[in-house]
FITI-68117 format. One line per 4 residues: their letters; for each residue x, y, z of C-alpha. Coordinates in steps of 0.1 Angstrom, whole numbers, padded with zeros to 4 digits. Example, Ala and Ser with C-alpha at 12.3 -4.5 7.8 and 13.67 -1.06 7.14 Angstrom:
! residues 2
AS	0123/-0045/0078  0137/-0011/0071
//
This chain:
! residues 87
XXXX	-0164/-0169/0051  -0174/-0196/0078  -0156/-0196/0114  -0154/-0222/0135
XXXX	-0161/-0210/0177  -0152/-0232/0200  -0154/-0233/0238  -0156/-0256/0269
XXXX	-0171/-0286/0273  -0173/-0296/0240  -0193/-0265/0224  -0182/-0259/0192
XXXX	-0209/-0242/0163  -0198/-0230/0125  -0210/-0198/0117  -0210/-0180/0078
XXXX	-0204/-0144/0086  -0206/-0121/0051  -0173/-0100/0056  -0149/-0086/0028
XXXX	-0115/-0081/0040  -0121/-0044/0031  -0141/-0048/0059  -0117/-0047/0088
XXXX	-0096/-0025/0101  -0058/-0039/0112  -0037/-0031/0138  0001/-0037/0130
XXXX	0031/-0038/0146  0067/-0031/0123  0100/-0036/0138  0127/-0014/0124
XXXX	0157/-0025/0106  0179/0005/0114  0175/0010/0155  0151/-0022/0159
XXXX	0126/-0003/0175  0087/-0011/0171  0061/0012/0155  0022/0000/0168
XXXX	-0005/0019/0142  -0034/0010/0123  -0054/0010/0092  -0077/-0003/0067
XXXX	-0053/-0010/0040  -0025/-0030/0056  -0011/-0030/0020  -0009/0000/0013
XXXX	0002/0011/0048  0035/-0011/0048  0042/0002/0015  0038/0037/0027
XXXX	0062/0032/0056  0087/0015/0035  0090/0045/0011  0092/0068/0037
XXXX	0055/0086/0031  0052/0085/0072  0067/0111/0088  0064/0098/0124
XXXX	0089/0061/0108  0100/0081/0078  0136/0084/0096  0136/0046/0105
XXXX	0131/0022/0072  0131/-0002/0064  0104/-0022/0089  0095/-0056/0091
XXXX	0060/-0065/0098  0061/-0088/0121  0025/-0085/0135  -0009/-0081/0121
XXXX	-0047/-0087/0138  -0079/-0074/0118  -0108/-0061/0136  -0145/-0055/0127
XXXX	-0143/-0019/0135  -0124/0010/0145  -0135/0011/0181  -0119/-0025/0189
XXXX	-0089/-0017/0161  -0078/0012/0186  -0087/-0004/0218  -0058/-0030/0202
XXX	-0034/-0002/0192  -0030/0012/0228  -0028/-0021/0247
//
């Protein structure tokens, strides 16, 4: 994977940074459907998450489906991923 950083006055450098998307961890943000309330959590399978919260295997949404994800952000590691969670 290459990125592209960029900054002020002109600075911009490509770097190639070895990461799997199994990698990351992902903070997420669903919206319910029913009393379009939001649910903030995180995981390392976004996937399988969403699915889990959709077929009610969550018992903290399980009352709430269905969700819409309407956010996602992946992170390097679980120290940033929760920092992320709670702001």
């Amino acid at each position: 994977m290459n990125i592209l950083i960029t900054g002020g006055a002109g600075f911009s450098r490509q770097i190639k940074i070895n990461l799997m998307l199994d990698d990351f961890y992902y903070v997420y943000i669903l919206l319910s459907q029913k009393d379009g309330k939001k649910y903030t959590g995180y995981t390392q399978d976004l996937f399988l998450r969403f699915q889990a919260h959709q077929e009610g295997k969550v018992q903290s949404t399980k009352h709430r489906r269905p969700f819409d994800l309407i956010y996602f952000e992946g992170c390097i590691n679980q120290k940033d991923v929760l920092k992320r969670e709670n702001t």
